[in-house]
C-alpha positions as CSV (number, residue, x, y, z in Angstrom):
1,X,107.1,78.7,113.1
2,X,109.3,79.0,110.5
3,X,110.3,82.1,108.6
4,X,112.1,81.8,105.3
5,X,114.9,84.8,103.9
6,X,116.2,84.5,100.4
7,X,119.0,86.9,99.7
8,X,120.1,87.9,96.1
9,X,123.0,90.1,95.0
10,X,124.1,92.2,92.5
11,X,125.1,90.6,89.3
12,X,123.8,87.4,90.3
13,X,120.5,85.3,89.2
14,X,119.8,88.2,86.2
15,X,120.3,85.2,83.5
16,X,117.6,83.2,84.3
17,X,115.1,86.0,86.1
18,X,113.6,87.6,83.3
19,X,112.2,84.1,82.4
20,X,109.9,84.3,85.7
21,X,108.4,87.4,84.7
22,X,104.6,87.6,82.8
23,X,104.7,89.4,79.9
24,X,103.7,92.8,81.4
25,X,106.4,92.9,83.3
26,X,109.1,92.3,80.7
27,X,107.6,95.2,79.1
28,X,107.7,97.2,81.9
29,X,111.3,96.0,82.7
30,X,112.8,96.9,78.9
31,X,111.0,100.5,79.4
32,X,113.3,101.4,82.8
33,X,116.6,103.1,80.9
34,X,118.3,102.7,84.3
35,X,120.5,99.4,84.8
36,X,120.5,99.5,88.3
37,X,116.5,100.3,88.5
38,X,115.7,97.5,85.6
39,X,118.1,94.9,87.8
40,X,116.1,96.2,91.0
41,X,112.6,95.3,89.2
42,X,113.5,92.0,87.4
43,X,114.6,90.6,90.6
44,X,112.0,91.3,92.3
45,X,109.3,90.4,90.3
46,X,111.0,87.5,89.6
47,X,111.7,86.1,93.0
48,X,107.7,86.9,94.1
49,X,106.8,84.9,90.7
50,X,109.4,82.1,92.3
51,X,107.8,82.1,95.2
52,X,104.4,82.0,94.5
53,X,104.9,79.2,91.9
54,X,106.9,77.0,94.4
55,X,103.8,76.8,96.4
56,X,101.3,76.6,94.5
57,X,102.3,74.0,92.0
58,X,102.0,76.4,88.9
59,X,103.9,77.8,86.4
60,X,105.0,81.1,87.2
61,X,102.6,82.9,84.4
62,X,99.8,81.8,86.1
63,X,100.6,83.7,89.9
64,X,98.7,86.1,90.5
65,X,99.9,89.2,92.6
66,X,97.4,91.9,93.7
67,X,98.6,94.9,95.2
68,X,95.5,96.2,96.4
69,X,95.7,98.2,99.4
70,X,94.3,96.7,102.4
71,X,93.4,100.1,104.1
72,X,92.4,102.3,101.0
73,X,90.5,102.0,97.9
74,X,93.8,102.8,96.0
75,X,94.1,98.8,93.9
76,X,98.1,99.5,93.0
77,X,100.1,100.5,96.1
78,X,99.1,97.6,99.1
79,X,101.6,94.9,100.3
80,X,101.4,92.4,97.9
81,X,100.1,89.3,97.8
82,X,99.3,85.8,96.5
83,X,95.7,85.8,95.5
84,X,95.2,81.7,95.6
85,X,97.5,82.0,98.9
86,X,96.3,84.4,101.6
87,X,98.1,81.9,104.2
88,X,101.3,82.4,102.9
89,X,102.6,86.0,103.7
90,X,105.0,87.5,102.3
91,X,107.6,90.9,102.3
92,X,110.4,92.5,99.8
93,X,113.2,94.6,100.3
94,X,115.9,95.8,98.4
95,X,118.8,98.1,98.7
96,X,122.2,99.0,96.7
97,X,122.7,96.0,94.7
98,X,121.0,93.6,97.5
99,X,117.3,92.4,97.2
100,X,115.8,90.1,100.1
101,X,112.3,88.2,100.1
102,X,111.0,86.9,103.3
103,X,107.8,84.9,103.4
104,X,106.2,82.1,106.3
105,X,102.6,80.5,106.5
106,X,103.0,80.8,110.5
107,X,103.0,84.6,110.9
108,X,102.5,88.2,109.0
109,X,106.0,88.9,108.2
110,X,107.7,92.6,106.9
111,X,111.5,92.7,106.1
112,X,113.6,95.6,105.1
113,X,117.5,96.1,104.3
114,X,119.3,99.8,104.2
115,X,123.0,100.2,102.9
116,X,124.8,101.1,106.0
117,X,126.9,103.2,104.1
118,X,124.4,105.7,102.6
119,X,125.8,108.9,103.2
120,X,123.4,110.6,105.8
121,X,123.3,114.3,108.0
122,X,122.4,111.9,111.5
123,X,121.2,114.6,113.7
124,X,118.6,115.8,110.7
125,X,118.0,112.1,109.8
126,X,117.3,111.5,113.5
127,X,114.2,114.7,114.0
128,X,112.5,112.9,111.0
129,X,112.9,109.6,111.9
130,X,112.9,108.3,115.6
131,X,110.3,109.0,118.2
132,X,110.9,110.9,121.5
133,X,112.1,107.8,123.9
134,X,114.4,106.6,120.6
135,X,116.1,109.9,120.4
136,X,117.2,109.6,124.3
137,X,118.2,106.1,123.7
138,X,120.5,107.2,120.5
139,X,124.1,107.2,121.8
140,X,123.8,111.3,121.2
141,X,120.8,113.2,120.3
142,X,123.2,116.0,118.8
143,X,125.4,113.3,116.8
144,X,123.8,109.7,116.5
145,X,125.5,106.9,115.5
146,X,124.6,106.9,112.2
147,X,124.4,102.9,111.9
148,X,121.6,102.8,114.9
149,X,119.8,105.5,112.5
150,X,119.7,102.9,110.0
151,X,118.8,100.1,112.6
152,X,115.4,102.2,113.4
153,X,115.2,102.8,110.3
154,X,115.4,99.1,109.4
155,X,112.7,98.4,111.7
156,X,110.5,100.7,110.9
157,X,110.0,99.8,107.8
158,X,110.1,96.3,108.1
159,X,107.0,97.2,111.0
160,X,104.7,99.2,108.6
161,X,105.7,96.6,105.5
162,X,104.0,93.9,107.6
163,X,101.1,96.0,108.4
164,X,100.5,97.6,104.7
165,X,100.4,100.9,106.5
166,X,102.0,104.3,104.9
167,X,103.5,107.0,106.6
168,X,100.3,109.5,106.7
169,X,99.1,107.0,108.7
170,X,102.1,105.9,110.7
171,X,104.5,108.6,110.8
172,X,107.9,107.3,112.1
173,X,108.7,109.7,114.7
174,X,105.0,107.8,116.4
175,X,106.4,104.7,115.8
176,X,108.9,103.0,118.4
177,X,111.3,100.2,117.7
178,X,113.6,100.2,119.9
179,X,113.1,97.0,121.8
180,X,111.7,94.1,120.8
181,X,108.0,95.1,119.9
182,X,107.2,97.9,118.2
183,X,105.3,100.4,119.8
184,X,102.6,103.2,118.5
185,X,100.4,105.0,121.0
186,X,97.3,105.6,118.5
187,X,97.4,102.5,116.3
188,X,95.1,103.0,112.8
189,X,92.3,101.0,111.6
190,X,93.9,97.5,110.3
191,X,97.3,97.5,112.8
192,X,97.8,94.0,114.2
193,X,95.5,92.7,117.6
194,X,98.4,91.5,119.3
195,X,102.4,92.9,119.3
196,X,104.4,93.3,116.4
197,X,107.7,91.8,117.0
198,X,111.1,92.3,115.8
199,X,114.2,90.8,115.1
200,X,117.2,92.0,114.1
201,X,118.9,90.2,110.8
202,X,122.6,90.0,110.0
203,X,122.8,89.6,106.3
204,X,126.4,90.7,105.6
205,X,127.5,93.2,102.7
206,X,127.5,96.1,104.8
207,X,123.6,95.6,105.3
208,X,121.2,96.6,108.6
209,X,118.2,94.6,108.3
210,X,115.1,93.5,110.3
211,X,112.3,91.5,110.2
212,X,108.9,92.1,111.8
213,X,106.7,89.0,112.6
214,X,103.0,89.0,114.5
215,X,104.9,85.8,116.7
216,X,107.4,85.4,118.7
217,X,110.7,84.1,118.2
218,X,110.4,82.7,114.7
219,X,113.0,80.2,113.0
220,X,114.8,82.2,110.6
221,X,116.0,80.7,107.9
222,X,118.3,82.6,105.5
223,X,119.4,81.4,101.5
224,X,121.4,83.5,99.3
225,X,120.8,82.6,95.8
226,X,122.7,82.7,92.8
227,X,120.0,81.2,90.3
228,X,116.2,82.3,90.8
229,X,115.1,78.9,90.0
230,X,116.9,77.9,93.1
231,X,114.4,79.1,95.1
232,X,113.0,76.2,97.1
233,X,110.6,75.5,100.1
């Protein structure tokens, strides 16, 4: 079971992304005034388009990506997905000039990346963010390390991107992640039957990451790209 990590950075693959965009989104793109916001979006978009066109055999216009919420009504704020391709899942990140796609037809996948070095206050950042047995783990409940802050916090994101869940319904200080399955005492409607699972990724560029994966022990396979259209299967 294979699961497949395409890494962009800043400044790179812009030239040819905007091409893999529908018309919508160009217009939505030109309407963001900030560069760093527009880059963000572009990319994105563009590697999801990438994606879904590699395999399905179609020109990038013709992907379809609903964001419908899988556990509300609401049609615009659900993990997205390929609606000709509910076997092959899929997840998006992105942080300070670093945007990562994971995707795998062998497991739900959810990834998430954090700048380690995003100025934070640890011991607040700690209250709202781990759960009772995390905070006696952290190397000091009055001053945590602020890079295992951002390792929970990594996880936990990439845990609740997999599910589609938000944080009304899974508050992070419920949600433990520090060992290799996540664990939630009162799981909502929609969680996973079985463990969620959880690996740690080492992406470079000053970047904590994790991926979350309903199986165990998946083959990662990681691709930084410098071209969108280099995105291959």
């Amino acid at each position: 079971m294979v699961v497949r990590i395409w890494v962009v950075r800043d400044g790179a693959a812009v030239a040819d992304a905007e091409g893999w965009l529908s018309t919508h989104e160009r217009s939505q793109a030109a309407g963001l005034a900030v560069d760093d916001l527009r880059w963000t979006f572009v990319l994105s978009r563009a590697l999801q388009r990438a994606l879904g066109a590699r395999h399905l055999g179609v020109p990038a216009d013709r992907v379809e990506i609903s964001r419908a919420c899988a556990h509300c009504p609401d049609p615009g704020h659900g993990k997205p997905h390929f609606t000709a391709a509910p076997e092959l899942d899929y997840s998006v990140s992105h942080t300070r000039g670093l945007i990562v796609l994971a995707a795998s037809t062998g497991t739900r996948v959810g990834v998430d990346v954090e700048s380690g070095s995003r100025e934070i206050e640890p011991a607040g950042m700690a209250r709202l963010l781990a759960s009772e047995a995390e905070l006696r783990a952290l190397p000091s409940a009055a001053d945590p390390e602020p890079r295992a802050l951002f390792r929970l916090w990594a996880r936990k994101e990439a845990v609740v991107k997999l599910t589609g869940h938000g944080l009304l319904q899974v508050p992070f200080t419920a949600l433990s992640v520090d060992g290799p399955v996540a664990r939630l005492d009162a799981p909502p409607a929609g969680w996973p039957a079985g463990p969620v699972h959880l690996t740690d990724l080492a992406l470079g560029y000053g970047a904590v990451a994790a991926l979350a994966t309903t199986r165990e022990n998946p083959e990662v396979t990681v691709t930084e790209l410098t071209r969108v259209a280099d995105l291959t299967l």
